[in-house]
VEXRO-183950 format. One record per residue (C-alpha): y, x, z; residue number from 0. Coordinates in pm, 1 decimal. Example, Ala and Ser with C-alpha at 12.3 -4.5 7.8 and 13.67 -1.06 7.14 Angstrom:
REM residues 2
+----------+----------+----------+-----+
:       c2 :       c1 :       c3 : seq :
+----------+----------+----------+-----+
:   -450.0 :   1230.0 :    780.0 :   0 :
:   -106.0 :   1367.0 :    714.0 :   1 :
+----------+----------+----------+-----+
REM end
This chain:
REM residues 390
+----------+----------+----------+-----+
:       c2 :       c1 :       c3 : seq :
+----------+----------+----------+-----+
:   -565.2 :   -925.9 :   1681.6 :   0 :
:   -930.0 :   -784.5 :   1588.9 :   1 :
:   -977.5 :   -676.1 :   1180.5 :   2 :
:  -1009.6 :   -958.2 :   1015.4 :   3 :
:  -1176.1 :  -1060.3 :    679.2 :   4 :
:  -1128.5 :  -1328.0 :    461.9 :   5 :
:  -1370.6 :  -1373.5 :    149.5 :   6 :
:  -1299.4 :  -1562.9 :   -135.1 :   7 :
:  -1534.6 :  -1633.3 :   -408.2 :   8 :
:  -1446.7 :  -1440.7 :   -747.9 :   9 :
:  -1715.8 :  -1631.2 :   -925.6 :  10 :
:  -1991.2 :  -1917.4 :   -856.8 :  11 :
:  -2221.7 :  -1596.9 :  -1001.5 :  12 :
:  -2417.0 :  -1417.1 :   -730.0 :  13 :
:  -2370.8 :  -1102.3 :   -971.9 :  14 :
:  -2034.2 :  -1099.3 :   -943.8 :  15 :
:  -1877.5 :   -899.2 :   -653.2 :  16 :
:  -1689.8 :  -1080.6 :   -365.9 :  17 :
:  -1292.9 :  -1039.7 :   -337.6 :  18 :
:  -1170.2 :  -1007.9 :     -6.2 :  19 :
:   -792.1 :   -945.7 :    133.0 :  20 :
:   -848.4 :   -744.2 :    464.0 :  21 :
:   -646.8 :   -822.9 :    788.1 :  22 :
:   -621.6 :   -503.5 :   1025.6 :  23 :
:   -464.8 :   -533.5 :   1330.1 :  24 :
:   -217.8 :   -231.0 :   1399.9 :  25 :
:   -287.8 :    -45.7 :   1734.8 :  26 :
:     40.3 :    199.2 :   1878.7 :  27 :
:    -80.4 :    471.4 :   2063.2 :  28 :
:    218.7 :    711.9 :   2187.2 :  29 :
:    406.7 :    593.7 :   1871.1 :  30 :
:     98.9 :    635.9 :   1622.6 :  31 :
:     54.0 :    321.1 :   1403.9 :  32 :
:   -371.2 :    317.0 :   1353.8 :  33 :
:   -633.6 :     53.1 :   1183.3 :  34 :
:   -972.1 :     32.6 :   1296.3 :  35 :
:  -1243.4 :     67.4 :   1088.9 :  36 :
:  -1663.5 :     76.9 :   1142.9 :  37 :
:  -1821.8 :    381.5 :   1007.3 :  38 :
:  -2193.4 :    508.9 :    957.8 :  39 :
:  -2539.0 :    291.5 :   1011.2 :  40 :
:  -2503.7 :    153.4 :   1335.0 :  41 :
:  -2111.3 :    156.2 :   1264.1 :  42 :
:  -1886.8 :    313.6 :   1566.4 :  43 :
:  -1532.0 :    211.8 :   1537.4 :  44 :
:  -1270.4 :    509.4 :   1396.5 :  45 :
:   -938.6 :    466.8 :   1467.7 :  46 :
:   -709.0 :    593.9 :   1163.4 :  47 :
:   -361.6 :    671.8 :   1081.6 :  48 :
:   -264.0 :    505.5 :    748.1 :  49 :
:    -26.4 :    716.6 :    528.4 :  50 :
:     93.9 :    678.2 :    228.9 :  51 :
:    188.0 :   1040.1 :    179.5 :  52 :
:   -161.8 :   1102.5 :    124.9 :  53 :
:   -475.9 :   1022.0 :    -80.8 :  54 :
:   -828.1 :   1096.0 :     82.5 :  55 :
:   -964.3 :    997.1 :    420.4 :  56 :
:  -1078.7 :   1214.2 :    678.3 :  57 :
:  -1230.7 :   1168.6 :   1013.0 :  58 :
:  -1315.7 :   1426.9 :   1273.2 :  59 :
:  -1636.0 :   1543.2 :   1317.3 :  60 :
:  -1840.8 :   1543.0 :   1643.7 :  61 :
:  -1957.9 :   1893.5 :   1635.5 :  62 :
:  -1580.5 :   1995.2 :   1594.0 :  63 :
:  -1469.1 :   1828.3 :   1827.2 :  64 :
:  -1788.7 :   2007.6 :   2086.2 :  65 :
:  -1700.6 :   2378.1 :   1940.4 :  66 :
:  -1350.0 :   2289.1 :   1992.2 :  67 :
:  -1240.6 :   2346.6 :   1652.5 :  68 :
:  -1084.2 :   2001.9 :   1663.7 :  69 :
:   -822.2 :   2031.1 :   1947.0 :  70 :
:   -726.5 :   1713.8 :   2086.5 :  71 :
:   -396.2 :   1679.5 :   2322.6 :  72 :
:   -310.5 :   1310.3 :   2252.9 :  73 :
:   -503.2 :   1177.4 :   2563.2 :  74 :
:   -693.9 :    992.6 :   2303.0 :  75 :
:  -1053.2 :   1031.7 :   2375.9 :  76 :
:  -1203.9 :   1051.1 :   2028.5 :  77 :
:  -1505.8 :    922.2 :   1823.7 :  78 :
:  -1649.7 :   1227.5 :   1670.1 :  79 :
:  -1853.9 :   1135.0 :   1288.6 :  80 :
:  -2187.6 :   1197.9 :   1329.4 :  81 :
:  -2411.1 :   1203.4 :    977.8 :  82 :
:  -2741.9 :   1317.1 :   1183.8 :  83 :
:  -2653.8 :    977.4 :   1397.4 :  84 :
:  -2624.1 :    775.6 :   1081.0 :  85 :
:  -2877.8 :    616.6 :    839.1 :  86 :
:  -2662.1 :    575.8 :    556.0 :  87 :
:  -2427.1 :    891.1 :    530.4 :  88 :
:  -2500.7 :   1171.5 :    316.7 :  89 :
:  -2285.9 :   1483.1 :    216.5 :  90 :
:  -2148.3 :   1482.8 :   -199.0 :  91 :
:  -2167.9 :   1833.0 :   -211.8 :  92 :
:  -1766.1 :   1904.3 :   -221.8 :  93 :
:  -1529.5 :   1996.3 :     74.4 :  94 :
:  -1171.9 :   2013.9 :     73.6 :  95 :
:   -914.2 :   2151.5 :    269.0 :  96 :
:   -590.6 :   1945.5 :    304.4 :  97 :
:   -251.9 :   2060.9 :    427.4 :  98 :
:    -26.6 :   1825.2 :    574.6 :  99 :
:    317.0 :   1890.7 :    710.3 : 100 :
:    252.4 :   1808.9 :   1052.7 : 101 :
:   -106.1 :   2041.4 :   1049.6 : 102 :
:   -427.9 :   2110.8 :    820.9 : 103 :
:   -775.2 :   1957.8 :    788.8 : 104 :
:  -1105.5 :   2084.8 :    672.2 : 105 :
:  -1471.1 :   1979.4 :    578.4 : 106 :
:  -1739.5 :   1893.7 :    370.8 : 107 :
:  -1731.4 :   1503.4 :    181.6 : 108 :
:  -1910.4 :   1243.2 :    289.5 : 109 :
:  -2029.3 :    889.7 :    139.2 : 110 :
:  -2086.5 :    629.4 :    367.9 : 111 :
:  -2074.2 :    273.1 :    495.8 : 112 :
:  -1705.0 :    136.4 :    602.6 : 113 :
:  -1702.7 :   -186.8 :    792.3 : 114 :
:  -1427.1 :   -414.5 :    845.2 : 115 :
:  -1552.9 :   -747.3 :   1011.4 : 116 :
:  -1900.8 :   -844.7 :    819.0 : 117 :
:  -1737.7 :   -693.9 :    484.5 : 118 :
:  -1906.8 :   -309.3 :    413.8 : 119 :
:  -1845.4 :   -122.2 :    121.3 : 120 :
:  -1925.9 :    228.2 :      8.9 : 121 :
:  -1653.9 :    500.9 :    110.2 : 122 :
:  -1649.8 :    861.5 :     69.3 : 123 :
:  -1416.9 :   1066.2 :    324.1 : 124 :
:  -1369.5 :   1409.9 :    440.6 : 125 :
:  -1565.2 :   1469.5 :    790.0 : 126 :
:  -1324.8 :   1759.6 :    933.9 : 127 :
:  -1500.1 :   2037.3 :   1088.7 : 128 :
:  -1157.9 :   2159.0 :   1147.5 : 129 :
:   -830.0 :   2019.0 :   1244.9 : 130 :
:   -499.9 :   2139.3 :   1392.7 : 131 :
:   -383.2 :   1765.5 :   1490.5 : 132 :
:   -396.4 :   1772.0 :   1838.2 : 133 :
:   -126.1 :   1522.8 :   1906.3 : 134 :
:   -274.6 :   1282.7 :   1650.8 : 135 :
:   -379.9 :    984.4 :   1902.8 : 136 :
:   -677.7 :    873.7 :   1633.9 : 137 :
:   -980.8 :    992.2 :   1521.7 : 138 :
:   -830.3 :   1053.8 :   1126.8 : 139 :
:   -626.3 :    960.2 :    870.9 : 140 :
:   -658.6 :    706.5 :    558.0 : 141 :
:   -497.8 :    731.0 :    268.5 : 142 :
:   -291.9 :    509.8 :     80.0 : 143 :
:   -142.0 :    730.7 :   -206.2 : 144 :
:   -293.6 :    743.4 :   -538.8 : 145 :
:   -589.4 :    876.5 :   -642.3 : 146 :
:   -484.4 :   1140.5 :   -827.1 : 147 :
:   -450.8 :   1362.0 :   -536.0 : 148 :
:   -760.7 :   1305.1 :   -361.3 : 149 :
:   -954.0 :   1582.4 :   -216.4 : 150 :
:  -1309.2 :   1653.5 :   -242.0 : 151 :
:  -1329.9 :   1397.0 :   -454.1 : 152 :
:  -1325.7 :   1134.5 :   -171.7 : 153 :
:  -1139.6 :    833.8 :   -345.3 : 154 :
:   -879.1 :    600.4 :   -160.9 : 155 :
:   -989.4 :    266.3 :      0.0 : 156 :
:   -777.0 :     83.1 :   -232.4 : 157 :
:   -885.9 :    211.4 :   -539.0 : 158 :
:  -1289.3 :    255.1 :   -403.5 : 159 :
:  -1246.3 :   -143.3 :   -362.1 : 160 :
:  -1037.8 :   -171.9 :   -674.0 : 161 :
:  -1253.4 :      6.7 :   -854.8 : 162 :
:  -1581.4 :   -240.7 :   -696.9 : 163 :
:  -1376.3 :   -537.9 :   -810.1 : 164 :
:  -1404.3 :   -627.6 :   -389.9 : 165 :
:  -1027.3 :   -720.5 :   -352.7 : 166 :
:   -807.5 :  -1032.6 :   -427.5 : 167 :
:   -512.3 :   -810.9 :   -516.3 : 168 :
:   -411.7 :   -461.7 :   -616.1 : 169 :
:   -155.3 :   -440.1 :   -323.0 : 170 :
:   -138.1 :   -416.8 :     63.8 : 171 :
:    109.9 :   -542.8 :    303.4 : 172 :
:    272.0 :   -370.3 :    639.8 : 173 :
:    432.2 :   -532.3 :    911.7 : 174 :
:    479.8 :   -285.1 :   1189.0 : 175 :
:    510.9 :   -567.2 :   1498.2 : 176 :
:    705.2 :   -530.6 :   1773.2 : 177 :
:    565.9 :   -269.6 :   1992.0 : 178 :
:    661.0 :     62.9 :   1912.5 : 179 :
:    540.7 :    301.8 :   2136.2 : 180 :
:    157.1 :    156.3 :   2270.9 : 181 :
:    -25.7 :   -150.2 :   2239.5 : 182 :
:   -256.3 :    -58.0 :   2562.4 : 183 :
:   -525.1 :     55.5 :   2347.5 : 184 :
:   -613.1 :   -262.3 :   2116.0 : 185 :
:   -388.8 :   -436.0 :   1842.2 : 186 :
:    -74.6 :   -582.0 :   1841.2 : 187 :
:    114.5 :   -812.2 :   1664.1 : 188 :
:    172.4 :   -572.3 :   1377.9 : 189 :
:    -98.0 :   -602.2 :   1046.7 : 190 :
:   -200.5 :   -397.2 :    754.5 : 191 :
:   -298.0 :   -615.8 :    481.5 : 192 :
:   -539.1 :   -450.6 :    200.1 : 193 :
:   -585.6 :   -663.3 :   -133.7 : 194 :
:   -288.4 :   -918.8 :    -66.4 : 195 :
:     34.7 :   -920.0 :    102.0 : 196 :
:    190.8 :  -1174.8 :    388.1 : 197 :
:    578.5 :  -1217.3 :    296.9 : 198 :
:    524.6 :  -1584.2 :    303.3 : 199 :
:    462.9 :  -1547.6 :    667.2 : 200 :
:    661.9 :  -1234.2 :    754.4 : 201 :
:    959.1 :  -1258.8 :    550.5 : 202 :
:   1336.9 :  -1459.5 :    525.6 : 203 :
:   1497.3 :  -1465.9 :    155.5 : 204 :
:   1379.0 :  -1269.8 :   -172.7 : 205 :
:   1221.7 :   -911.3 :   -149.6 : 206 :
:   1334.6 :   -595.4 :   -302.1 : 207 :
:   1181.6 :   -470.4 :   -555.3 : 208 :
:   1184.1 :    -85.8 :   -605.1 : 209 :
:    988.4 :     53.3 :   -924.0 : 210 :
:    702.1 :    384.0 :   -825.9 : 211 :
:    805.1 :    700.3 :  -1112.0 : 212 :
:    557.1 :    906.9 :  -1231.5 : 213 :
:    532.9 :   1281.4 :  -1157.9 : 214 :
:    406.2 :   1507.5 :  -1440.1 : 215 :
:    281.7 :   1192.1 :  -1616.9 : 216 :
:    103.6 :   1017.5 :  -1365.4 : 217 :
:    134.2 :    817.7 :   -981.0 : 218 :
:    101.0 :   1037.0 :   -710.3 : 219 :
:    221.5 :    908.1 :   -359.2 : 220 :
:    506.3 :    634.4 :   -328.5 : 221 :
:    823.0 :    729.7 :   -448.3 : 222 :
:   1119.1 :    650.7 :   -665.7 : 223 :
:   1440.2 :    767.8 :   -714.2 : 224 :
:   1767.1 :    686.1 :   -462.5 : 225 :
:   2083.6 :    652.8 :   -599.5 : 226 :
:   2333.8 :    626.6 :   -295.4 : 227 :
:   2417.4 :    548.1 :    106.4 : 228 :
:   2649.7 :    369.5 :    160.2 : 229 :
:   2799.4 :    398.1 :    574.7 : 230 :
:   2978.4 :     95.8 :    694.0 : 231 :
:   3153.9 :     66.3 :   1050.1 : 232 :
:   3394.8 :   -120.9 :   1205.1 : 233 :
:   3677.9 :     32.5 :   1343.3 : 234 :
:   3860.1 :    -22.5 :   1685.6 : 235 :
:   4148.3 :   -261.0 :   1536.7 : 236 :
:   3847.9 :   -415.1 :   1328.1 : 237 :
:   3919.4 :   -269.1 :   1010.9 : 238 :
:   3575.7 :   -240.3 :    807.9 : 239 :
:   3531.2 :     91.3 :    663.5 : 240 :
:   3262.0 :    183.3 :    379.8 : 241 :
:   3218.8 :    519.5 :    290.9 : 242 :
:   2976.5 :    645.3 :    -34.1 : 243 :
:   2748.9 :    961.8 :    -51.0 : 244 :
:   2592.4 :   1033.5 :   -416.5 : 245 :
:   2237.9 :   1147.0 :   -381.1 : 246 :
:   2269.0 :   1178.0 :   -759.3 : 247 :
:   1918.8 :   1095.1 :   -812.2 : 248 :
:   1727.3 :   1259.1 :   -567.3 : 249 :
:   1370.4 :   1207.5 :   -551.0 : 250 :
:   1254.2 :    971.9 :   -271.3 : 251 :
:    900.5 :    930.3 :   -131.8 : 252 :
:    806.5 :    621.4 :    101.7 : 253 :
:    590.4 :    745.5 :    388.6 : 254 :
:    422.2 :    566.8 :    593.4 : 255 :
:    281.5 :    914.7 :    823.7 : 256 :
:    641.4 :   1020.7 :    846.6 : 257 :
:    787.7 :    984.1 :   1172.2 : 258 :
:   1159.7 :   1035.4 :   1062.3 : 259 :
:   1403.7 :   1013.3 :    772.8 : 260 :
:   1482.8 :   1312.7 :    593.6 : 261 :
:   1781.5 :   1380.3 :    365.6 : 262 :
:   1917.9 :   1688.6 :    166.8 : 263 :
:   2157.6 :   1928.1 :    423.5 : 264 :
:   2504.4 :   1754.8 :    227.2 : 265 :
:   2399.7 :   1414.8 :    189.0 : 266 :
:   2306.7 :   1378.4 :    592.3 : 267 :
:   2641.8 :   1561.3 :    696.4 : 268 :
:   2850.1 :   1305.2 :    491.3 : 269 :
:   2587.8 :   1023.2 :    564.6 : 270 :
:   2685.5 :   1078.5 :    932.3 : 271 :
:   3077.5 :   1106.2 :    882.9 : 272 :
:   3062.2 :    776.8 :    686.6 : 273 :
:   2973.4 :    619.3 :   1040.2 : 274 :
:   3191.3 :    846.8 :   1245.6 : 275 :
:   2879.0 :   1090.3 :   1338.0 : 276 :
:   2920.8 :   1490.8 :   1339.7 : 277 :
:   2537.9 :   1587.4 :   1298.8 : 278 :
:   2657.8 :   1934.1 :   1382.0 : 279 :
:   2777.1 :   1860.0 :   1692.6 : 280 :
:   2458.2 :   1694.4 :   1753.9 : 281 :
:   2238.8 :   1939.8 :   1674.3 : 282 :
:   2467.1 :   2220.1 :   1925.9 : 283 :
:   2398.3 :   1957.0 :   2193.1 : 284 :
:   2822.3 :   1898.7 :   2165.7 : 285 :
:   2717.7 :   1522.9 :   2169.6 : 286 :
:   2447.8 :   1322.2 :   2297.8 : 287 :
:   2397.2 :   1010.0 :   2096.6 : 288 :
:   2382.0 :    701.5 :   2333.1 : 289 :
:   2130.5 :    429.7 :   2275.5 : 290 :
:   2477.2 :    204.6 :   2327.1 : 291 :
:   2610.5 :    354.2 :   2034.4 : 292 :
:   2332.6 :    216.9 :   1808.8 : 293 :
:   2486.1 :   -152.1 :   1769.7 : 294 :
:   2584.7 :   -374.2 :   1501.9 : 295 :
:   2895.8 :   -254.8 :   1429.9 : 296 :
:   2754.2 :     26.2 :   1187.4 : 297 :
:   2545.1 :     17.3 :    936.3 : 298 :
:   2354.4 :    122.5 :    570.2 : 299 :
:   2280.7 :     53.7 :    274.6 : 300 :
:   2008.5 :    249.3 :     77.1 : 301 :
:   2037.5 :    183.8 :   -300.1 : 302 :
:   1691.1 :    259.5 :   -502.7 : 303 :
:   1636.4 :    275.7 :   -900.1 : 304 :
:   1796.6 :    339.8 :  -1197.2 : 305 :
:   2155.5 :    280.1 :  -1265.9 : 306 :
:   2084.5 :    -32.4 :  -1492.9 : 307 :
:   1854.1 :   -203.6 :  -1225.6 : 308 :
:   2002.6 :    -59.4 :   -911.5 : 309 :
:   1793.6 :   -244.3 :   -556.1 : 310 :
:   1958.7 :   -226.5 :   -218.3 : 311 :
:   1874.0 :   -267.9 :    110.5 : 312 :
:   2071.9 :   -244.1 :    422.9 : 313 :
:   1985.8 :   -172.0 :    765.4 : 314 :
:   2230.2 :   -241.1 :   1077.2 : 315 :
:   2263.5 :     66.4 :   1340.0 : 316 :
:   2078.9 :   -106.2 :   1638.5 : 317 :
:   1751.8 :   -138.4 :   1414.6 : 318 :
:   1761.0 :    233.7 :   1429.3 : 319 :
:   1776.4 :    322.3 :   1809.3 : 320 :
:   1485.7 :    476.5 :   1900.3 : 321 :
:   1519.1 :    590.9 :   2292.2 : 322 :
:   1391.2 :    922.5 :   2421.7 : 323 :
:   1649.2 :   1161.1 :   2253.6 : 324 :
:   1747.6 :   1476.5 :   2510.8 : 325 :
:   1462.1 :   1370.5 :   2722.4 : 326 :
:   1700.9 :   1078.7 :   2856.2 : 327 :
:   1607.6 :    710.5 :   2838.3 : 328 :
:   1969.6 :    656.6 :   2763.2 : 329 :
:   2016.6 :    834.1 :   2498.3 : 330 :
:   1874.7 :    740.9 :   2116.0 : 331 :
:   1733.1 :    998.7 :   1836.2 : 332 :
:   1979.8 :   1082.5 :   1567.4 : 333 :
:   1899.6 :    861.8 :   1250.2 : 334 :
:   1860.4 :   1091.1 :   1000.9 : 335 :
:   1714.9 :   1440.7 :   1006.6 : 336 :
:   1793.5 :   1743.9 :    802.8 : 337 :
:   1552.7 :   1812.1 :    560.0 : 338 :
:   1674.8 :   2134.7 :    368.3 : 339 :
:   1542.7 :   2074.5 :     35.0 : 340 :
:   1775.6 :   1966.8 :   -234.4 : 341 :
:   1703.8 :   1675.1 :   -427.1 : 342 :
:   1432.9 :   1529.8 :   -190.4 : 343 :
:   1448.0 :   1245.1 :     72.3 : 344 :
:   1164.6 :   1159.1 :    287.0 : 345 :
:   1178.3 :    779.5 :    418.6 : 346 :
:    956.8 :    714.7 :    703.3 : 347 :
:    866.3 :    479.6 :    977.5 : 348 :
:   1209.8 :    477.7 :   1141.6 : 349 :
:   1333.3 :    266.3 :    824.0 : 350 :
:    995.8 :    126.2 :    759.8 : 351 :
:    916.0 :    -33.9 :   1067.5 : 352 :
:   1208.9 :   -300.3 :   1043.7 : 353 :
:   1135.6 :   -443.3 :    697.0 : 354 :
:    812.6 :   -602.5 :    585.5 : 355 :
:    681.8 :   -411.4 :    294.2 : 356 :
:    439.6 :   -421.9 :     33.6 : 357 :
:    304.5 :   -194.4 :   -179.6 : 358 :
:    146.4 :   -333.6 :   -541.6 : 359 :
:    -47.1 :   -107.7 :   -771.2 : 360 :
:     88.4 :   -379.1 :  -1066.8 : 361 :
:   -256.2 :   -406.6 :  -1177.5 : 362 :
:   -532.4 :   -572.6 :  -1222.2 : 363 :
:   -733.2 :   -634.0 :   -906.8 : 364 :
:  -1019.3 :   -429.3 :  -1052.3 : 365 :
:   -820.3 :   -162.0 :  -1224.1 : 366 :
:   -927.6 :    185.6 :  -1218.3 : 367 :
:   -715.3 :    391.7 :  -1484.4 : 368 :
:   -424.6 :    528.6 :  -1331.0 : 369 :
:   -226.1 :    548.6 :  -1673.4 : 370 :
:   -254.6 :    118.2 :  -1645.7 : 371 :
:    -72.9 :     77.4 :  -1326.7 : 372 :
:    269.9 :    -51.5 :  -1264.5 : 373 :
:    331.1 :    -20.9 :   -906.1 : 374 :
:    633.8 :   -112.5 :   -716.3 : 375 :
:    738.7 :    -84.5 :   -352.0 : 376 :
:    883.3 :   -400.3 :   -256.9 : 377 :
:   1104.0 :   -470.8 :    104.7 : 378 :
:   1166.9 :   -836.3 :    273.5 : 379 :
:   1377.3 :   -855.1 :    570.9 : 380 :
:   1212.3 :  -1017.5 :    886.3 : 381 :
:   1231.6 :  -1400.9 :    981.0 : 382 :
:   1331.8 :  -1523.1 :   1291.5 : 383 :
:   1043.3 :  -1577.8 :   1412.3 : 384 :
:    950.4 :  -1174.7 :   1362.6 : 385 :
:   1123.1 :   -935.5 :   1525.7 : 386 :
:   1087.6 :   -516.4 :   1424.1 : 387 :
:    938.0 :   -281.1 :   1687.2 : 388 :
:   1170.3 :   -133.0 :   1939.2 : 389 :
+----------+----------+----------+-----+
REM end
């Protein structure tokens, strides 16, 4: 499925600016999830890496990837930004240098035309004249935190559009699809939705609601607080065993550019006994989890919130086999990763991937103060008729 636009008329005034929820067709490249998007004057198509765990977009720029500064190792061959090559860029006047976890980006800001479909808006975005990503199958990233982290002052898509009153919605909308490792270079069945959300089409029963929490007073990147895991498995005589572990409280943050699920060094050891895992055995290569031993007979529940308003969700073990552990085809990566730091759990496509989700700023559609949003992070289990990537 190409990007997709459909307009809707906010008013029968041709003053008043056009609201639009954007369809964009999810391409898997070596187990990247990218959008397209067309940027400059003539546009060339960028592919980018949406993530949640961060605020401005960047894209790489052509003379860094031609001094090399850019080193690229994804077998991706990738669209270098240009503004010499395009009539409607110019540079702000900031820069910014962004570290990420997985590597660090650099350059000066730069406003320009974004095109998805016949819809163009004005974007600002970092074009990187450095970049340590070389694994990154895409040409960037875009960001879909808040806007209270941007760098360079290059603002979000959502809020730029928010802010142009050019969406139908404060909110976007992920369904992964089924492929999860490559889509042969063009999109699959998954979909990013920006300005509305699909659960109507995506999504069996009620969704989940989990409330965003503030950091130092204001929205940062998507995250709440988690309560509990709960392990369930079935024993050999069929006896069903559930077993608690008290994160008490722990900060949680919903990422989207995460390729794994991280939890505090206590909670994943007793996480992992609850099912009848040793993660220490795992990690001294003692035992090799098999991709058999990711069935239905196991599974979690990940409680969100407060205490008062407590939201599960629950997630059966063969949703979380993910082949290629050990550099066997047999064997599955562990679940759960240790993440050291106490008091923080990182949530990322592993868990993401099998649940539609969407994201709502709990706005207006044109709101651009920070201090007026109410957002929530919201997760519907798939229909029959949509299946999670494998």
């Amino acid at each position: 499925m190409s990007p997709v636009t459909r307009l809707f008329s906010a008013a029968a005034v041709a003053s008043v600016a056009t609201a639009a929820v954007l369809d964009l067709g999810i391409i898997v490249d070596n187990g990247y999830k990218v959008v397209e998007f067309g940027i400059g004057t003539p546009a060339k198509t960028f592919r980018l890496l949406f993530d949640t765990g961060s605020s401005s977009s960047w894209a790489t720029d052509s003379q860094c990837l031609a001094k090399g500064n850019c080193n690229n190792g994804s077998g991706y061959d990738r669209t270098g930004y240009s503004i010499n090559a395009s009539t409607s860029g110019h540079y702000t006047g900031e820069s910014a240098v962004i570290p990420y976890l997985g590597g660090d980006v650099a350059g000066p800001t730069v406003a320009e035309k974004w095109t998805v479909g016949n819809f163009t808006w004005d974007q600002s975005f970092i074009a990187a004249n450095e970049s340590n990503w070389a694994a990154l199958a895409a040409d960037g990233f875009m960001g879909l935190g808040f806007s209270s982290i941007i760098d360079g002052g290059a603002n979000t898509v959502v809020e730029t559009l928010m802010a142009e009153n050019r969406l139908d919605a404060a909110k976007f909308g992920i369904y992964y699809g089924t492929e999860a490792k490559n889509t042969s270079g063009v999109p699959g069945d998954g979909v990013l939705t920006i300005g509305g959300s699909r659960e109507d089409e995506y999504v069996e029963g009620d969704l989940v609601t989990i409330p965003i929490t503030r950091v130092d007073g204001t929205y940062d990147v998507w995250r709440s607080t988690i309560l509990k895991v709960n392990g369930t498995r079935t024993t050999s005589n069929g006896s069903v065993i559930e077993t608690e572990t008290d994160f008490d409280q722990a900060r949680v943050v919903f990422d989207t550019g995460a390729g794994s699920i991280t939890l505090p060094t206590k909670q994943n050891l007793a996480v992992y006994e609850s099912i009848g895992m040793n993660y220490t055995k795992i990690l001294k290569g003692e035992h090799i989890p098999l991709c058999s031993e990711f069935n239905s007979s196991w599974s979690f529940k990940f409680t969100f919130g407060d205490y008062r308003y407590p939201q599960t969700i629950e997630i059966p073990g063969d949703q979380l086999a993910r082949p290629g552990f050990a550099y066997r085809d047999d064997a599955c990566w562990p679940p759960f990763e240790d993440g050291a730091q106490s008091g923080f759990v990182l949530i990322g496509t592993p868990l993401l991937r099998n649940f539609y989700t969407v994201w709502d700023y709990g706005s207006a559609a044109n709101e651009t103060v920070i201090g007026k949003f109410d957002p929530t992070l919201s997760f519907g289990y798939l229909n029959n008729k949509t299946t999670a990537a494998k």
